[in-house]
C-alpha positions as CSV (number, residue, x, y, z in Angstrom):
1,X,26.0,35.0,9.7
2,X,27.3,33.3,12.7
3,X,25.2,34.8,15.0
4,X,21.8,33.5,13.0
5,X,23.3,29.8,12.2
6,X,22.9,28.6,16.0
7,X,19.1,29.3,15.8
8,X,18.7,28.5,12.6
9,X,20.0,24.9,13.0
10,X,18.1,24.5,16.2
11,X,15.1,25.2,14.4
12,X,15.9,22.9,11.6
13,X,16.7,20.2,14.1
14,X,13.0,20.8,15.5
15,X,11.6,21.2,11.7
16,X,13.5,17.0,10.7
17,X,12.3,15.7,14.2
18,X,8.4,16.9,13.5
19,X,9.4,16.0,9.6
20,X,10.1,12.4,11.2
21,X,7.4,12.1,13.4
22,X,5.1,13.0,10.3
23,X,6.6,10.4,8.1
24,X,5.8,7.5,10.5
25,X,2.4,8.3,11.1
26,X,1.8,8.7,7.4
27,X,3.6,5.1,6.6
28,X,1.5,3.5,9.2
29,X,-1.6,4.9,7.9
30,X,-0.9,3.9,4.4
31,X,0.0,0.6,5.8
32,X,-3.3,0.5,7.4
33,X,-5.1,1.6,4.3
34,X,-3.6,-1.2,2.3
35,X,-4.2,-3.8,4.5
36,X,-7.8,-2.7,5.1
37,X,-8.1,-2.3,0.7
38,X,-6.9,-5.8,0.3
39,X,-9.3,-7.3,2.8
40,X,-12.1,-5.7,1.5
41,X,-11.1,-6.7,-2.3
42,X,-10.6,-10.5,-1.0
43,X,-13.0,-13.3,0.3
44,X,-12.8,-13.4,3.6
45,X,-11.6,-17.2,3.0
46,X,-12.4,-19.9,0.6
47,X,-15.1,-21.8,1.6
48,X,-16.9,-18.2,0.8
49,X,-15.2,-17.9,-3.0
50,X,-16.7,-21.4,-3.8
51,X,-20.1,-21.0,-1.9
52,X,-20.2,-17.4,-4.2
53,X,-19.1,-19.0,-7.1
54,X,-21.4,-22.1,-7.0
55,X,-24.4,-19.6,-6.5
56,X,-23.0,-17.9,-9.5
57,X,-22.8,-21.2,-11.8
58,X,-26.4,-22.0,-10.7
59,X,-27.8,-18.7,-12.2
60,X,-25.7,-19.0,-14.7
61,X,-27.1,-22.0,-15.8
62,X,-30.0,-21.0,-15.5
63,X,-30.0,-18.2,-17.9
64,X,-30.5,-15.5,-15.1
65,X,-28.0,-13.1,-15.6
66,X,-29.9,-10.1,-13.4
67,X,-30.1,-12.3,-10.1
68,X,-26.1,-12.7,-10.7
69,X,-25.7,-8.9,-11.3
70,X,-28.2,-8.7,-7.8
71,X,-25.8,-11.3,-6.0
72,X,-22.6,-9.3,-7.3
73,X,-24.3,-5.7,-6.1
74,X,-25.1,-7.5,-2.3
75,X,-23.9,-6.4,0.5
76,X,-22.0,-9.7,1.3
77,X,-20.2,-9.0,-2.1
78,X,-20.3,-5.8,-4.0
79,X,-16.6,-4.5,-2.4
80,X,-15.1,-7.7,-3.5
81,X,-13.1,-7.7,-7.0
82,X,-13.9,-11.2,-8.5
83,X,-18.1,-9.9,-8.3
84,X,-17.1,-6.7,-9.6
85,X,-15.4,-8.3,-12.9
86,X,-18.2,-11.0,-13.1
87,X,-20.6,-7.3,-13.7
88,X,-18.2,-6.2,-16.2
89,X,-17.8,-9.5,-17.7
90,X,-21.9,-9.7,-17.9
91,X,-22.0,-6.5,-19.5
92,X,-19.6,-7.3,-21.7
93,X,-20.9,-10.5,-22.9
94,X,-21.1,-10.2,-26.9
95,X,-17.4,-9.9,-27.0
96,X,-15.2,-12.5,-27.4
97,X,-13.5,-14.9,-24.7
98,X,-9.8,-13.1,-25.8
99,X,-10.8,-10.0,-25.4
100,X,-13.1,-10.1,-22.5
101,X,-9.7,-11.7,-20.4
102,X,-8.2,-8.7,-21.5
103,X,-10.4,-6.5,-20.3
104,X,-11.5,-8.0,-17.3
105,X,-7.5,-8.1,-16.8
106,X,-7.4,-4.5,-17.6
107,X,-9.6,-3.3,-15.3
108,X,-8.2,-5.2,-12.3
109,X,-4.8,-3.7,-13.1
110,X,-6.3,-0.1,-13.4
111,X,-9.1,-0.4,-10.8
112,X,-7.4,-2.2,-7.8
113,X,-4.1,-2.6,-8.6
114,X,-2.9,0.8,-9.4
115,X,-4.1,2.3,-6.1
116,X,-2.7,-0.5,-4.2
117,X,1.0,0.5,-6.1
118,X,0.5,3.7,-5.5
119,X,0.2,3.0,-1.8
120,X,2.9,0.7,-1.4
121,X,5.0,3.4,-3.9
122,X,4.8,5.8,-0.7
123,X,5.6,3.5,1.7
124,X,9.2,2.6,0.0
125,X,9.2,6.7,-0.1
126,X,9.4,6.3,3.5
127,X,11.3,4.2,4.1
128,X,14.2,5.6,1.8
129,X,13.4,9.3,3.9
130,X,13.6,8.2,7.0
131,X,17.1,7.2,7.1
132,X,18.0,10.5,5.4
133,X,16.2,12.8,7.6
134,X,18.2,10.9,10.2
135,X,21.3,11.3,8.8
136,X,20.5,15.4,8.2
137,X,19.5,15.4,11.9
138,X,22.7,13.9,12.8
139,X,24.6,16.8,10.7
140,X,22.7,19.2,12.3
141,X,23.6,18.0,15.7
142,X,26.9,17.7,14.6
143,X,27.3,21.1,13.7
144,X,25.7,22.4,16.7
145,X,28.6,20.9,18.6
146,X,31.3,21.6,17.0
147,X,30.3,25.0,17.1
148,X,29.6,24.7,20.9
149,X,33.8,23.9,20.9
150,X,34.5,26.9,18.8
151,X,32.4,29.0,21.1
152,X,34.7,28.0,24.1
153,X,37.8,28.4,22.7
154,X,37.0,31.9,21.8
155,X,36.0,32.3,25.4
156,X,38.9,31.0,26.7
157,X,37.2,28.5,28.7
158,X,37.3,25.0,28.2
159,X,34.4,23.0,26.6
160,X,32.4,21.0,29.1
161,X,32.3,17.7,28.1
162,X,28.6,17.1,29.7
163,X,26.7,19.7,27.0
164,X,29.1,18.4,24.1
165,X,28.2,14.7,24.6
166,X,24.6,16.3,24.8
167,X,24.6,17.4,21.6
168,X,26.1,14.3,20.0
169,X,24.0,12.1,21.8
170,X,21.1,14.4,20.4
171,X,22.5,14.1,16.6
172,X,23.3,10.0,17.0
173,X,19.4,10.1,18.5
174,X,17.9,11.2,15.2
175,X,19.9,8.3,13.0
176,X,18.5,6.3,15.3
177,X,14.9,7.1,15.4
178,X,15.3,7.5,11.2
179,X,15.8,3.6,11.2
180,X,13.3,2.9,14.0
181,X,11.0,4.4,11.6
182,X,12.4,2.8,8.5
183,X,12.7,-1.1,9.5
184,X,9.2,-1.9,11.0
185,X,7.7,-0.2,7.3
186,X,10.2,-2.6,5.5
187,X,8.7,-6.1,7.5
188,X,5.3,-4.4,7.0
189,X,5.2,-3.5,3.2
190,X,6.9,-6.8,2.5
191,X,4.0,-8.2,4.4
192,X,1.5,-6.0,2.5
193,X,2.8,-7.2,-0.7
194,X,2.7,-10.7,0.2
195,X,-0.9,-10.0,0.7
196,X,-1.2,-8.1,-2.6
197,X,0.3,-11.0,-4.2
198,X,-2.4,-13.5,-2.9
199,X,-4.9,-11.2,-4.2
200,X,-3.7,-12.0,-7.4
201,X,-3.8,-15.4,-7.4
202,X,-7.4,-15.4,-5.8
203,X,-8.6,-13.2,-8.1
204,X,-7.2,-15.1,-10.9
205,X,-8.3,-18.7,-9.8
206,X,-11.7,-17.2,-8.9
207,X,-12.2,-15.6,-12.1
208,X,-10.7,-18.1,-14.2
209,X,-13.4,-20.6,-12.4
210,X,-15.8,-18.5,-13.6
211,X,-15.0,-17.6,-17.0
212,X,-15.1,-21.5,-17.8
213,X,-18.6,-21.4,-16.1
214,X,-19.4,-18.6,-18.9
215,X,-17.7,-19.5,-21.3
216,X,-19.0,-23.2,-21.6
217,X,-22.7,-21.6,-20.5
218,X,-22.1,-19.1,-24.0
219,X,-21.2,-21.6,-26.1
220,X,-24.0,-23.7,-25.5
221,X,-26.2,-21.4,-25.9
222,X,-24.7,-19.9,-29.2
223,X,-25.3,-23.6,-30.5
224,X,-29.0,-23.8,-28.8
225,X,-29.2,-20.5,-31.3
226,X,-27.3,-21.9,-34.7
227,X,-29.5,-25.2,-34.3
């Protein structure tokens, strides 16, 4: 069994580094995926929300719900989540204010939301595995030098103190790297979900501006009808 474990733990010290160098990449791409989801779910600033949502009052006014459903599918707008809702909210437009909150509210948690968790779920993955496969690495290397002192003394020659502090320089390397990888995906996903939290309240300001718009616009009408 000796005779196997040097190999064997040099192969699972290359197996944690390319584990490592996997992990990164795969944070940073999430991390590029969410910031990229969020921008494309958002305004690109305000002066666009209200210029959107004044265009929508307009129709709305107007009693032309199909050139709001064709401003919501443009190109300028159909990625963006408040247009997306105000569809759904058109479509849904017999039910009642209560429950079309809910499930305008609904599908923003399911639709957009969700993924975005999801995303940011496997980030904090990361960064909770990166330390760790540090700290195994740092086992590893460990081992691998005490077993380099063992070696010599069965020789009968004394352990030179070059390859030892080699091999714990290697193993103190991979704790290192685990928490280079680890602290730059704990400032980002706190930035990402700073980010995720402004979508939020966009969303909701946005939307709630417009479901006064319709609300107001449906009860008028539903009195234009009774009289």
């Amino acid at each position: 069994m000796d005779d196997y474990s040097g190999p064997i733990l040099e192969f699972a010290g290359t197996a944690i580094y390319t584990a490592m160098a996997a992990s990164a990449l795969y944070g940073v791409w999430q991390i590029m995926v969410l910031r990229s989801r969020i921008k494309q779910k958002r305004f690109s600033n305000e002066n666009q929300a209200q210029e959107f949502l004044e265009e929508t009052r307009i129709e709305l006014e107007s009693g032309n719900f199909e050139n709001v459903v064709e401003l919501c599918d443009s190109p300028a707008y159909w990625s963006k989540a408040v247009p997306q809702l105000i569809l759904l909210a058109i479509a849904n437009k017999h039910r009642s204010p209560q429950k079309l909150k809910r499930l305008l509210a609904e599908k923003f948690e399911r639709d957009i939301l969700a993924d975005l968790d999801y995303r940011t779920s496997w980030v904090g993955t990361i960064v909770k595995t990166a330390p760790m496969l540090g700290l195994l690495g740092t086992v590893v290397g460990m081992i691998l030098a005490f077993q380099t002192i063992a070696a010599s003394s069965e020789s009968g020659g004394g352990t030179n103190p070059a390859e030892l502090a080699d091999k714990i320089g290697i193993a103190l390397f991979t704790t290192a790297i685990g928490l280079s990888i680890a602290i730059p995906l704990v400032l980002l996903g706190a930035q990402v979900n700073v980010q995720i939290g402004k979508l939020q309240d966009n969303v909701q300001q946005h939307l709630g501006e417009f479901l006064e718009d319709f609300d107001a616009i449906r009860a008028r009408a539903a009195g234009g009808t009774a009289t």
